[in-house]
MARPADO-299796 format. One record per atom (N, C-alpha, C, O): residue in one letter; y, x, z. Coordinates in steps of 0.1 Angstrom, whole numbers, padded with zeros to 4 digits, always signed. Atoms other than C-alpha are relative to their C-alpha. Example, Ala and Ser with C-alpha at 12.3 -4.5 7.8 and 13.67 -1.06 7.14 Angstrom:
A-0012+0009+0000A-0045+0123+0078A+0012+0009+0000A+0012+0019+0007S-0011-0009+0000S-0011+0137+0071S+0011-0008+0008S+0022-0003+0009
***
This chain:
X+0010+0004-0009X+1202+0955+0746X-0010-0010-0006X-0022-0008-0005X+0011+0009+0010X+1187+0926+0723X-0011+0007-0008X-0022+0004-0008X+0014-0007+0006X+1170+0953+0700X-0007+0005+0010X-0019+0005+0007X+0009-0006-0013X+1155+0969+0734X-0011-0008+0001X-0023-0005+0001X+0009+0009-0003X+1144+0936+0740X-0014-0003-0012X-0026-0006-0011X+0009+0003+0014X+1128+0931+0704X-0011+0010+0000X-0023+0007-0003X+0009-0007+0005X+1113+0962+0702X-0010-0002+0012X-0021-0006+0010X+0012+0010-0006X+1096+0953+0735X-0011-0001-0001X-0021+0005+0002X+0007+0011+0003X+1081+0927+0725X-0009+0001-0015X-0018-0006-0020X+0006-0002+0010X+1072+0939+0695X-0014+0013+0001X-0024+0015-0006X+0009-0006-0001X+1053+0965+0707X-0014+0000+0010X-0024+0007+0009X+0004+0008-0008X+1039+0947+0734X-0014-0010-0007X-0026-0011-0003X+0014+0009+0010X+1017+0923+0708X-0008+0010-0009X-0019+0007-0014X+0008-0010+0003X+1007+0956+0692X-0013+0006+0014X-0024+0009+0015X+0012-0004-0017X+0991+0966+0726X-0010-0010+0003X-0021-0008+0008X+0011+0012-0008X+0975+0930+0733X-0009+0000-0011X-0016-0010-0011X+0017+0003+0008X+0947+0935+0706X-0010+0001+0005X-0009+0008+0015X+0010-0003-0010X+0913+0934+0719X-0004+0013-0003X-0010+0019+0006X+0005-0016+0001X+0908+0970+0701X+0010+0014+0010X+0010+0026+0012X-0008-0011-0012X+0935+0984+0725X+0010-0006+0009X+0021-0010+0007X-0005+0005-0010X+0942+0973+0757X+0002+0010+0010X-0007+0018+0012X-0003-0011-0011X+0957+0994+0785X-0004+0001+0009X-0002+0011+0017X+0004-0001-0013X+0941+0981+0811X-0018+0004-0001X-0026+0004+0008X+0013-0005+0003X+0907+0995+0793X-0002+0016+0004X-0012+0023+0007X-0007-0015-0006X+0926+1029+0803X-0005+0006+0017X-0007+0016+0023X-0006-0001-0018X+0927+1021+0841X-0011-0007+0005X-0010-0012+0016X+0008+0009-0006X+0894+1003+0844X-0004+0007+0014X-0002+0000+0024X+0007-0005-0009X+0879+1025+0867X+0008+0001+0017X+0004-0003+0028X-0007-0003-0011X+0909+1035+0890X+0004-0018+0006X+0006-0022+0017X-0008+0010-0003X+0922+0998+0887X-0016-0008+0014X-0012-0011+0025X+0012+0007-0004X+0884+0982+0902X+0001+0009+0017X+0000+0004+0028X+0003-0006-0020X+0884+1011+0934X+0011-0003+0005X+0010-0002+0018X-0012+0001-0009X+0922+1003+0943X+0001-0018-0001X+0008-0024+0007X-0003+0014-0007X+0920+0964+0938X-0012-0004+0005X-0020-0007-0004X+0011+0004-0007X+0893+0955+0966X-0001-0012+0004X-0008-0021-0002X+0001+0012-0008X+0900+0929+0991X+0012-0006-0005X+0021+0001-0009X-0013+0008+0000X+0925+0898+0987X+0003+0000+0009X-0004-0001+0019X-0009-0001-0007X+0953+0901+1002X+0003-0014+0010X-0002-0025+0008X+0000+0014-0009X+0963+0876+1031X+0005-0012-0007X+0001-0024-0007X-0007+0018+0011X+0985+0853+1007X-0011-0006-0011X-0013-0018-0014X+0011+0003+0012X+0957+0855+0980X-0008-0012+0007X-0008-0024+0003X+0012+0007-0008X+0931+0841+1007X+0010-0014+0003X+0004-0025+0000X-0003+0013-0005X+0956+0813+1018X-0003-0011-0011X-0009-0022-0010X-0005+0005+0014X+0965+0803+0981X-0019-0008-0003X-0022-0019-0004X+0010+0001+0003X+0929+0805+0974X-0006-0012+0007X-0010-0021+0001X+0006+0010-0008X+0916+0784+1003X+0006-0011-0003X-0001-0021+0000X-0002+0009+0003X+0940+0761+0987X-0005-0013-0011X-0006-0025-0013X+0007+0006+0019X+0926+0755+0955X-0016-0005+0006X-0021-0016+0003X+0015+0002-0004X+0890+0757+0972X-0001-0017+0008X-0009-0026+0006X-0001+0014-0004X+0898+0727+0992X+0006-0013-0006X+0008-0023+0001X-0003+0008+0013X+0909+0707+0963X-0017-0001-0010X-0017-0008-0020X+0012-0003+0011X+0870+0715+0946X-0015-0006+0008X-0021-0002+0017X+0016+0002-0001X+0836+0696+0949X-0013+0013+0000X-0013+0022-0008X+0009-0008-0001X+0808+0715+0957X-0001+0010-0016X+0006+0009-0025X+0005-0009+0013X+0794+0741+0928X+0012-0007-0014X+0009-0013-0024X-0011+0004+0015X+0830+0735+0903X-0003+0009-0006X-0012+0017-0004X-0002-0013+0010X+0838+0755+0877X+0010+0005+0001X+0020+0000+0007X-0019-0002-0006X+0867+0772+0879X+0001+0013-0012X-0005+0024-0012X-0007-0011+0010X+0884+0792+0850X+0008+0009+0004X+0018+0006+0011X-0008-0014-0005X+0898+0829+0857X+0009+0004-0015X+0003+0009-0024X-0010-0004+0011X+0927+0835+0832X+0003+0014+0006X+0011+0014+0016X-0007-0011+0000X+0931+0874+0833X-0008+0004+0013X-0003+0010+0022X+0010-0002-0009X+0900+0876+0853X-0003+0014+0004X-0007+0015+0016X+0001-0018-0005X+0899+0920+0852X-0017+0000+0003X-0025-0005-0006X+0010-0009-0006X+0867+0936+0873X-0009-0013+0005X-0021-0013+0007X+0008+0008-0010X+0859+0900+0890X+0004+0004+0016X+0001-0002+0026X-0002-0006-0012X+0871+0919+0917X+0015+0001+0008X+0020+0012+0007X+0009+0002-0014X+0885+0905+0948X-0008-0019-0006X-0019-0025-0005X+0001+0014+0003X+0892+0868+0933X-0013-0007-0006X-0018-0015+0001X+0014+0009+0000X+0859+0856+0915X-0013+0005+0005X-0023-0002+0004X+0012+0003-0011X+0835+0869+0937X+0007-0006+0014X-0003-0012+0020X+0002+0008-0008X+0852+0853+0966X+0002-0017-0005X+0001-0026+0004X+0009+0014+0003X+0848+0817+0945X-0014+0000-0004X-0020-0011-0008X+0013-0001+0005X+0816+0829+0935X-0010-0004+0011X-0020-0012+0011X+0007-0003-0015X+0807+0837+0972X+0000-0018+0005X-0011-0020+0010X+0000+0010-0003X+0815+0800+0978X-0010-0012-0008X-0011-0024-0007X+0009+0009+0006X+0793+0788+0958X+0003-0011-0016X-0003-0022-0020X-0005+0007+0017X+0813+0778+0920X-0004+0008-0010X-0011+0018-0008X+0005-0005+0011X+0807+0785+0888X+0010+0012-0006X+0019+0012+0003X-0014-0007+0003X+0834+0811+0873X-0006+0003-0019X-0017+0006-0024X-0001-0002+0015X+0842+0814+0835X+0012+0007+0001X+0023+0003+0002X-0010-0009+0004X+0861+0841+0831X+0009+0009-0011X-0001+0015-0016X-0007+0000+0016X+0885+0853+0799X+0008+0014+0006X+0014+0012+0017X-0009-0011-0004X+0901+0889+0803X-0001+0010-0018X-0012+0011-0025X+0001-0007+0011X+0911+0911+0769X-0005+0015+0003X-0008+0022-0007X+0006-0012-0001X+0900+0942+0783X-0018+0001+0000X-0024-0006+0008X+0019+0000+0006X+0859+0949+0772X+0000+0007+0015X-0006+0002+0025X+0001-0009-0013X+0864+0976+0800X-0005-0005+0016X-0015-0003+0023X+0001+0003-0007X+0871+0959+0825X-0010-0017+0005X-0012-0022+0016X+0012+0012+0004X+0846+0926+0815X-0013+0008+0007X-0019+0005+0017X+0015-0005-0003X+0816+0949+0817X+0003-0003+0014X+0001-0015+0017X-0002-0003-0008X+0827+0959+0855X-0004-0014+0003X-0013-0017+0010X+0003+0015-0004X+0830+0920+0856X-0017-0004+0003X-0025-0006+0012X+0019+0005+0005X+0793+0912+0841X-0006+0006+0009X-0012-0001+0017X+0007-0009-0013X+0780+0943+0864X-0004-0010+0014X-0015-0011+0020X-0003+0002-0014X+0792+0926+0894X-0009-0018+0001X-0017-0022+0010X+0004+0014-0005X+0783+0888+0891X-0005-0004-0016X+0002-0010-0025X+0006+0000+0011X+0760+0887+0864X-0003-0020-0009X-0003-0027-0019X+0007+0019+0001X+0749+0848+0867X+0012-0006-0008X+0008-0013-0018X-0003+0005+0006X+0782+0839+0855X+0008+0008-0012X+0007+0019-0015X-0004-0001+0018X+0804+0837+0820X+0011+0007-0002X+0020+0005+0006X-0007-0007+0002X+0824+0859+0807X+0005+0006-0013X-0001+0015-0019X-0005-0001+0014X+0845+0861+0776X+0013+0009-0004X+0024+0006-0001X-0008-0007+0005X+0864+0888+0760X+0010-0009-0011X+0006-0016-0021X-0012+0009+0004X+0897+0870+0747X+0010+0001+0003X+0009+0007+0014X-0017-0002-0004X+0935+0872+0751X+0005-0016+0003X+0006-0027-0002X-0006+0020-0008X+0948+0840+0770X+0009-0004-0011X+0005-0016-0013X-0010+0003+0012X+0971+0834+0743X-0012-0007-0009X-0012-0019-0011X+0007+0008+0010X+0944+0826+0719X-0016+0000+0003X-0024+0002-0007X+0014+0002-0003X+0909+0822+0735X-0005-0012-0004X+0002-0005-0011X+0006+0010+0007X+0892+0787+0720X-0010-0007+0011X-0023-0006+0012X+0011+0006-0013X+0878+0770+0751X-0002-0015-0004X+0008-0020-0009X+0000+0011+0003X+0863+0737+0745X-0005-0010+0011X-0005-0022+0010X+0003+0008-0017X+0851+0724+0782X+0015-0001+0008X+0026+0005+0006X-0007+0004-0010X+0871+0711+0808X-0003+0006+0011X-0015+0007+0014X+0004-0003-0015X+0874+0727+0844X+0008-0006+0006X+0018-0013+0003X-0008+0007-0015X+0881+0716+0881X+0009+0009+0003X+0018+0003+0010X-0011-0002-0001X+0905+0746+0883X-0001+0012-0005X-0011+0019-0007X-0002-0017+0010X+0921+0777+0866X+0009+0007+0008X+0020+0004+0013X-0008-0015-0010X+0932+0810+0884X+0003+0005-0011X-0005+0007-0020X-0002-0009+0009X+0956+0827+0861X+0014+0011+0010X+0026+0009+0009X-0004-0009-0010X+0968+0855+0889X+0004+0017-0005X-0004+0026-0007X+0000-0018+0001X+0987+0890+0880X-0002-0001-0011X-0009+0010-0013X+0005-0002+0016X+0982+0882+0840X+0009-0004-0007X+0013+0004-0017X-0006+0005+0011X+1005+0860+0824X+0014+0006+0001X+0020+0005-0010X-0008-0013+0001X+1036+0885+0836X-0006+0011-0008X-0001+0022-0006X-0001-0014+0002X+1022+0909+0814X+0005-0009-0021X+0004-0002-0031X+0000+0005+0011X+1032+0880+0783X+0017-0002+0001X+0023-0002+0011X-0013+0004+0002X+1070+0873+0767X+0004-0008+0005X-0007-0014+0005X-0001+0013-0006X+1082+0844+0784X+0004-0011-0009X+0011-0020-0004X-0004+0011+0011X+1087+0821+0753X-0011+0000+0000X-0012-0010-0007X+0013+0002+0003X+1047+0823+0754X-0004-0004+0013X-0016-0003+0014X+0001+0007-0011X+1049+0807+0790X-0003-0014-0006X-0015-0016-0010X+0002+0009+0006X+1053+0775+0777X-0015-0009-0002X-0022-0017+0004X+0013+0003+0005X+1023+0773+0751X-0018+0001+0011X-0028-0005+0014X+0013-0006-0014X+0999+0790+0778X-0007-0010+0007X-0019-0013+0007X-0003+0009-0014X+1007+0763+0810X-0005-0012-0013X-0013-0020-0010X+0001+0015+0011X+1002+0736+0779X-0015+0000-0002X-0022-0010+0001X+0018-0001+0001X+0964+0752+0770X-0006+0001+0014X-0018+0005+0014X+0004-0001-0011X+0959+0752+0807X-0001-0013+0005X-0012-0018+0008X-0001+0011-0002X+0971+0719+0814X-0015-0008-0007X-0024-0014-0001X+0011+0005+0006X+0947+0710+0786X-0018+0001+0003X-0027-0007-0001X+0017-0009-0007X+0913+0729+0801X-0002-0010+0013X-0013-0015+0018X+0003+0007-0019X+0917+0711+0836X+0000-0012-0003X+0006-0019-0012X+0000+0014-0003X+0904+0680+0847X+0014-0006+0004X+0023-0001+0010X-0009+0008-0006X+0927+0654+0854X+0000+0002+0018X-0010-0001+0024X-0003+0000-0013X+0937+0660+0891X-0007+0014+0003X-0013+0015+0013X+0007-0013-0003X+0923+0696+0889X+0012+0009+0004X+0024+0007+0003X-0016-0009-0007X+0943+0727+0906X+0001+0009-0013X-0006+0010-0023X-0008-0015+0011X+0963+0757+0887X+0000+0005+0012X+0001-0002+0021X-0006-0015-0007X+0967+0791+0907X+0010+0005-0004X+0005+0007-0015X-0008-0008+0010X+0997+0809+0892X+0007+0007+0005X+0015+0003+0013X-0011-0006-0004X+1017+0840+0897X+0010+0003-0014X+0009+0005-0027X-0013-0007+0014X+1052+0851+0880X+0005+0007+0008X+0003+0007+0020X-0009-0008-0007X+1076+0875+0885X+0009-0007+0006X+0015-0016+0000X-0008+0001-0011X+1095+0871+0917X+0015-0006-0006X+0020-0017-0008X-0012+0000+0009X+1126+0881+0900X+0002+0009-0007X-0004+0019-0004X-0003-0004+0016X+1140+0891+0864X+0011+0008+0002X+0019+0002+0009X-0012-0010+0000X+1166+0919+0864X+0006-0005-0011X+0000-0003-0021X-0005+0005+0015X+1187+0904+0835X-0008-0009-0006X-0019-0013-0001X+0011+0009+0011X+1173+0884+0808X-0009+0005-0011X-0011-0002-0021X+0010-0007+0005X+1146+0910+0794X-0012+0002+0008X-0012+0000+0020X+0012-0006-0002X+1112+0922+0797X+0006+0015+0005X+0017+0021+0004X+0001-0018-0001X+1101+0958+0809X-0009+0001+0002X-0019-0007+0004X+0012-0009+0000X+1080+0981+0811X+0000+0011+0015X+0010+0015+0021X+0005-0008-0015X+1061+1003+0843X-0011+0003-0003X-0018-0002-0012X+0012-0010+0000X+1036+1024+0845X-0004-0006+0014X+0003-0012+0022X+0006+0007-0005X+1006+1015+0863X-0015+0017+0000X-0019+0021-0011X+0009-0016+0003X+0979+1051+0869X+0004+0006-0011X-0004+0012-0018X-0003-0012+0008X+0998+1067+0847X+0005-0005-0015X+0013+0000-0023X-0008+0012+0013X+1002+1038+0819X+0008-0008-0002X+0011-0018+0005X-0011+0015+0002X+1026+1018+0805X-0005-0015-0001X-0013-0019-0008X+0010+0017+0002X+1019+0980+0811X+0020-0008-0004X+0031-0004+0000X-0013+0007+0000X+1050+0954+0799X-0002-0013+0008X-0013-0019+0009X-0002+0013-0013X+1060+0924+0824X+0013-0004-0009X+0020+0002-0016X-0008+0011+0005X+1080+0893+0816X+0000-0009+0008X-0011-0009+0014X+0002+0014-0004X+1086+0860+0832X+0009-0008+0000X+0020-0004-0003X-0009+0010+0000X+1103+0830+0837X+0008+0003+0011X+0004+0013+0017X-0009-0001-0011X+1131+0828+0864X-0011-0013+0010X-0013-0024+0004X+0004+0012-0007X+1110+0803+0894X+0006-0015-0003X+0000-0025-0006X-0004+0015+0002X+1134+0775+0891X-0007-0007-0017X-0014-0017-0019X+0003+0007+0007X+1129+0771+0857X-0019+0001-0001X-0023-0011-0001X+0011+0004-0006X+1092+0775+0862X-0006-0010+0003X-0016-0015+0000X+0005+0011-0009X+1089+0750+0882X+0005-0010-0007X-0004-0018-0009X-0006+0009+0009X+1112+0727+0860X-0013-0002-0011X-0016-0014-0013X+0007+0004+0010X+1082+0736+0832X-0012-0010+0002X-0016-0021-0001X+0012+0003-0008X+1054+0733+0850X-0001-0020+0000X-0009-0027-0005X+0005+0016-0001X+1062+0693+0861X+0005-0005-0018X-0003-0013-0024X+0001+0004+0014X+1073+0687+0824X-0016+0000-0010X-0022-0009-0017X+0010+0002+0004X+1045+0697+0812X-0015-0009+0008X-0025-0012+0001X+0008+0016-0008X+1024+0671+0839X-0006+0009+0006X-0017+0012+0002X+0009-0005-0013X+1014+0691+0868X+0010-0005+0013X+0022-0003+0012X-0005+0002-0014X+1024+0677+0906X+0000+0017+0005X-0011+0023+0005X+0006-0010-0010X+1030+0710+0924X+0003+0000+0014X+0013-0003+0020X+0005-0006-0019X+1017+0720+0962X+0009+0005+0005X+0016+0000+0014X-0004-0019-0008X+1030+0753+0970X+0006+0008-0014X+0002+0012-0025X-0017-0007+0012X+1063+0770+0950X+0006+0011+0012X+0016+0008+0018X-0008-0008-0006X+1071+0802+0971X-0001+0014-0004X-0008+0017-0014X-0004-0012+0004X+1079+0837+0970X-0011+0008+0007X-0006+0012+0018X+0010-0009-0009X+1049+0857+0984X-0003+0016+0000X-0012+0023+0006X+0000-0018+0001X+1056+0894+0975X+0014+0003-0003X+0020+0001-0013X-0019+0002+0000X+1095+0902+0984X+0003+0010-0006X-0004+0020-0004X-0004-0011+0012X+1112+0924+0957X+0005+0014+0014X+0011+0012+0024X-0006-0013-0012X+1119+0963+0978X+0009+0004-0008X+0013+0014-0003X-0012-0010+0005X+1147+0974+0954X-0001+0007-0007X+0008+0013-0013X+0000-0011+0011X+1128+0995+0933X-0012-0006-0008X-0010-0017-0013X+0006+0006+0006X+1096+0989+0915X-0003-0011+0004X+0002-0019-0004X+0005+0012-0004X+1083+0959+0931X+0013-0010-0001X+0021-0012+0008X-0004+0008-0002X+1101+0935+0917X+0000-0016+0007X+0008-0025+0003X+0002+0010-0004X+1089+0905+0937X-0012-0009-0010X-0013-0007-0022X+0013+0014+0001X+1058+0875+0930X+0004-0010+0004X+0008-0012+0015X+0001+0015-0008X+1062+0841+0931X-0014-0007+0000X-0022-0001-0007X+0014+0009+0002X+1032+0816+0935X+0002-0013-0003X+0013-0018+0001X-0001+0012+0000X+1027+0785+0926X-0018-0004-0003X-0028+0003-0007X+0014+0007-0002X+0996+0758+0932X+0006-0012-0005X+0016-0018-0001X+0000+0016+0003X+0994+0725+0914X-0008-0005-0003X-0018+0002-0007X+0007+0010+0005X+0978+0697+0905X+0002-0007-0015X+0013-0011-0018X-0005+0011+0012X+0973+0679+0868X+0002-0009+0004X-0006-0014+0012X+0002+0019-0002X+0983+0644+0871X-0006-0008-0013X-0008-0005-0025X+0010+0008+0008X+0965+0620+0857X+0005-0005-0012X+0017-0005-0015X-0010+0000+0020X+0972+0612+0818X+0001+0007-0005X+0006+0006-0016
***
């Protein structure tokens, strides 16, 4: 089962180059089937928004199409900088909300040198090993203002202690994550107060293994 896991993972960081990404495959189908945010999205979201001064900035980790999440902080009137490895699905982005920024990059190694009031990384960092949780939450920590929010989903729940793989229109995508407890253990280690720690997409038994969320705050220092 360990080499399963290795090869994985090993094939996994061959896929995450910016010259081939899978979700460059699925731009089109992925943009007409993710429309509106979902009712938890909107709550989570109003969370974060009511934590933000007028016109913030707000960082989109694994930003896609722009579409539902930074047009509705856009719609409110923030700035959005957004970082997604698919070129594909960036254009679709730029198309949509041209005024703001938008950087082809792999969250793992993007080179940001500003500070934001908060970072959405929603539906993205499940598609990373979870030994690369860690460093991530750490360059995130680092981007946010002091007392600024995080958005964050993970997998619900882990079947064993591996990754896997699922098809998504037809493609293979790989998912990983932390178990929530420890999660949540990382998260305040690495200096975030968190909000809101719950389960908002219940595993059905078969593919849907479950979503967790989490909302926090940096603390200060």
């Amino acid at each position: 089962m360990q080499d399963f896991y290795e090869t994985a993972r090993a094939r996994n960081f061959i896929r995450m180059s910016l010259s081939q990404q899978p979700y460059d495959n699925i731009a089109g189908h992925f943009d007409a089937a993710r429309v509106a945010l979902q009712p938890k999205e909107l709550e989570y979201l109003d969370l974060v928004l009511d934590s933000l001064e007028p016109h913030s900035t707000i960082l989109d980790l694994g930003c896609g199409t722009g579409r539902p999440i930074a047009t509705h902080l856009a719609s409110r009137g923030h700035h959005i900088v957004g970082v997604d490895g698919s070129a594909a699905m960036l254009a679709l982005a730029r198309l949509r909300l041209p005024e703001h920024r938008w950087i082809h990059g792999l969250i793992e190694r993007v080179q940001l040198e500003e500070m934001f009031d908060a970072v959405i990384c929603w539906d993205s960092l499940f598609h990373m090993p979870r030994e690369h949780w860690a460093p991530i939450i750490r360059r995130i920590r680092d981007w946010l203002k002091p007392g600024g929010c995080l958005m964050l989903s993970s997998g619900g729940t882990v079947e064993g202690d591996h990754g896997f793989y699922d098809t998504m229109f037809g493609h293979e995508f790989y998912y990983d994550s932390l178990p929530p407890s420890t999660l949540a253990r990382l998260i305040d280690e690495i200096g975030f107060h968190t909000i809101l720690s719950e389960l908002c997409d219940v595993p059905d038994g078969a593919r849907n293994r479950g979503k967790w969320a989490t909302i926090a705050l940096r603390r200060e220092g």
